[in-house]
C-alpha positions in Angstrom: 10.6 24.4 23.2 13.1 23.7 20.6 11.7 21.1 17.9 15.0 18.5 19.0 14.1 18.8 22.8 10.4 18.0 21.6 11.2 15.6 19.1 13.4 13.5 21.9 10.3 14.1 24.2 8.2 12.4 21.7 10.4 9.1 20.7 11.9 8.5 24.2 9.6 10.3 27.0 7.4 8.2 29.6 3.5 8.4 28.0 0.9 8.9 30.3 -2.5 9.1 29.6 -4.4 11.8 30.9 -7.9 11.7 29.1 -9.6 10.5 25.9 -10.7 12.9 22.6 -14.2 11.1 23.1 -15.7 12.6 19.8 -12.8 10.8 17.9 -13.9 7.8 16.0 -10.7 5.9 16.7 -8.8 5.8 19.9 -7.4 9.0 20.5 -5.6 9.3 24.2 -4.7 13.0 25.7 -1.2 12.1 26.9 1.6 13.8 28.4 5.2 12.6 27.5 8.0 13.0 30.3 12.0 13.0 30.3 13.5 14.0 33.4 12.1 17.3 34.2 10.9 18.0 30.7 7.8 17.1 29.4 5.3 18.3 26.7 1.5 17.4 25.8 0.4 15.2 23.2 -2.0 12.4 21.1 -1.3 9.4 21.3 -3.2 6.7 18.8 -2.6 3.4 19.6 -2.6 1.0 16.4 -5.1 -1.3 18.9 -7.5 1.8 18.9 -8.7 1.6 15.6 -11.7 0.5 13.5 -11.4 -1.2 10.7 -12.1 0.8 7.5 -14.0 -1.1 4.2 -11.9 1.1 1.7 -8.7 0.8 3.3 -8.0 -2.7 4.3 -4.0 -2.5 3.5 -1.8 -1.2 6.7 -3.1 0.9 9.5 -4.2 5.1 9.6 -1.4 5.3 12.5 1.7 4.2 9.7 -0.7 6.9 7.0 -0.4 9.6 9.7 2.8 9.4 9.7 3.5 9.4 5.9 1.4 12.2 5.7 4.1 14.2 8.3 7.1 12.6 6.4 5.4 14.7 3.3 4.7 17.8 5.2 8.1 17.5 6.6 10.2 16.8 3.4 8.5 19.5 1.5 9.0 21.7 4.4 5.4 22.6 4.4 5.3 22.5 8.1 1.5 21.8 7.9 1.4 18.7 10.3 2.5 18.5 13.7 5.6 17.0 14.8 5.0 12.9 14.6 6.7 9.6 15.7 6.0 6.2 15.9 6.3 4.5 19.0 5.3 2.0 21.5 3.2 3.5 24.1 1.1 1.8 27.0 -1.2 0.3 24.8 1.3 -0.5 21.7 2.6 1.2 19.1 0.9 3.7 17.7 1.4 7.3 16.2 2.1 9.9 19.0 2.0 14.2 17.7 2.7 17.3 19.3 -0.2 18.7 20.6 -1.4 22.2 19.3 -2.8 24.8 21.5 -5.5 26.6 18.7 -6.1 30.1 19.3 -9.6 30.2 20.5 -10.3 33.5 19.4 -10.6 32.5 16.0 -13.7 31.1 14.6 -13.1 27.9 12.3 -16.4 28.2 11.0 -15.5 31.4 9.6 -11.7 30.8 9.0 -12.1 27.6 7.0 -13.6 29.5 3.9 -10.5 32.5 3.6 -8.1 32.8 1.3 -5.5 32.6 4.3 -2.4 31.5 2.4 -1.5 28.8 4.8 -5.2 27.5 3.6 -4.5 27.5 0.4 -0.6 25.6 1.3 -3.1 23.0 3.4 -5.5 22.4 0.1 -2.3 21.8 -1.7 -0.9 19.0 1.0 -4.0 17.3 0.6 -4.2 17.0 -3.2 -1.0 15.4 -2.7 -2.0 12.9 0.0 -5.0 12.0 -1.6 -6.9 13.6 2.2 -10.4 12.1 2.5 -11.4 13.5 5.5 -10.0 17.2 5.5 -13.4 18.7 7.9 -12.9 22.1 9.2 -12.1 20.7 13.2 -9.2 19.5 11.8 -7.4 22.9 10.8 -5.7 24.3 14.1 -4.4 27.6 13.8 -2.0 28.3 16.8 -1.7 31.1 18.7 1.7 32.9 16.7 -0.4 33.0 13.3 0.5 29.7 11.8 -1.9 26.9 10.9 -1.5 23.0 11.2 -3.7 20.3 10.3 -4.5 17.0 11.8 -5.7 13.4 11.5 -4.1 12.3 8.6 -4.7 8.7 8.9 -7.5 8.3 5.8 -5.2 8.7 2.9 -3.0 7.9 0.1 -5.7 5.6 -1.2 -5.1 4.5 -4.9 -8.5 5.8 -5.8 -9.0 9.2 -6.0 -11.3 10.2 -2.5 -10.0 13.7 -1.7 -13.0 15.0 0.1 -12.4 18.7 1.8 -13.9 21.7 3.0 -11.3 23.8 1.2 -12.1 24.2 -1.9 -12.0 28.1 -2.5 -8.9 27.7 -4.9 -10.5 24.6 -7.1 -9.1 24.7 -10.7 -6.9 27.8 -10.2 -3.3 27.6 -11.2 -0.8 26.4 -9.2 1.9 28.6 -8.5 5.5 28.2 -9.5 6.7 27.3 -6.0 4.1 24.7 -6.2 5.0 23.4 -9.0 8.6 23.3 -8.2 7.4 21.0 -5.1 5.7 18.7 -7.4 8.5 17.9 -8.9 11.4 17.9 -6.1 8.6 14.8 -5.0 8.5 13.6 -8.2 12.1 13.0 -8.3 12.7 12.0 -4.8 10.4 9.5 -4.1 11.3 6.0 -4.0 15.2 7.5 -3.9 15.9 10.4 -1.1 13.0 9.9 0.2 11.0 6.6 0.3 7.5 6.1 2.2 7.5 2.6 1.6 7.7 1.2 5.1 4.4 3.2 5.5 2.3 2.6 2.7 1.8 0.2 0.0 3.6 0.1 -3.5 0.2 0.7 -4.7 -0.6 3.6 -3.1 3.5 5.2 -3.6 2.7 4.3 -7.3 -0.9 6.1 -7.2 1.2 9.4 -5.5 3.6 9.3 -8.6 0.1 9.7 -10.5 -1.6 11.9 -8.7 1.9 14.0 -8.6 2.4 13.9 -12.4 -1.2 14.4 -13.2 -1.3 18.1 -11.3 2.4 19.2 -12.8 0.8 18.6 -16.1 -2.8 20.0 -15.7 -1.1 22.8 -13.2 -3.8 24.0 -11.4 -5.4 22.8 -8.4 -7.7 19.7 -8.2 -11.2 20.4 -8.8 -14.7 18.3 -7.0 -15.5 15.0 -8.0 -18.2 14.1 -9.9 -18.1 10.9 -8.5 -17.1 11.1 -5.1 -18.4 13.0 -2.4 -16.3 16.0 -2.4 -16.7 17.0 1.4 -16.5 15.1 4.2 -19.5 14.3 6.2 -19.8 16.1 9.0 -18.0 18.6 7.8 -17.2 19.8 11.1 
């Protein structure tokens, strides 16, 4: 289906729930979206539907999710599924594409290659400060490519990036990486402004967190004062 026809599917179409991701720890609601006679499947997370997070008291994860695909998006990383904001049956909330994962491949395995697209998704975390990158939330499709989900535990203005991947800590980033860094760099706040999504706080501790790995150039390594992967890891 062509990303336009999808995209109006996901901003405009009639939601209907159909089930509920019941190992979630938010409210996560199997939906379908319908226009006339198209339609397409998808997650809806209602706004309502979530807990209340200690270390992240500012905004909601539905408004981070969708920061976090703005990012993707812009940098045309294509790493996070297509993602809107809407209104749905039980308020607004983030709604994304849902991907069919090749079943055939298994993530226990996967997780720990040097798959490019990996190393691409390590990167998109560092950015987004990702504190909950477990290996259920890589979905590689069935055409090859890889996407990642739940995005709504990040840019926090501490440093909490907590993943599985890890195979490329402290290497050097590479030149089309670095280029990326600093396309952000320059267009945040100008072309490209995440502020109706996160706080000014957290867009000034992305500048940081930007800066700081153009000038060290090479990938984050684990904290020493954070737990480095999420737990469960699965």
């Amino acid at each position: 289906m062509d990303t336009n026809v999808k995209r109006t599917l996901l901003t405009s179409g009639e939601l209907i729930v159909t089930g509920r991701l019941v190992d979630a720890s938010n409210a996560t609601l199997y939906t379908t979206s319908s226009l006339g006679d198209a339609s397409m499947t998808c997650i809806y997370k209602p706004i309502a539907g979530e807990r209340a997070l200690w270390d992240f008291p500012d905004g909601n994860l539905a408004h981070r999710e969708y920061a976090s695909y703005l990012v993707s998006s812009f940098l045309k990383l294509d790493l996070v599924p297509l993602t809107v904001l809407r209104e749905g049956p039980y308020g607004q909330g983030m709604v994304q594409e849902w991907i069919e994962i090749d079943e055939r491949i298994d993530l226990a395995e996967f997780f720990s290659t040097d798959h490019p697209q990996l190393r691409s998704m390590a990167f998109f975390d560092a950015i987004i400060n990702n504190t909950d990158r477990k290996i259920g939330h890589l979905l590689p499709d069935k055409i090859g490519k890889v996407f990642g989900c739940d995005h709504g535990v990040t840019f926090h203005t501490d440093d909490k990036l907590r993943t599985v991947l890890w195979q490329w800590a402290g290497n050097a980033l590479l030149e089309s990486e670095l280029a990326l860094l600093s396309y952000l760099e320059r267009s945040l706040g100008e072309e490209f402004d995440l502020s109706p999504y996160i706080t000014e706080q957290e867009i000034d501790a992305l500048h940081m967190r930007i800066t700081r790995m153009i000038d060290a150039k090479t990938m984050p390594v684990p904290s020493q004062e954070w737990p480095p992967i999420p737990w469960p890891a699965f």
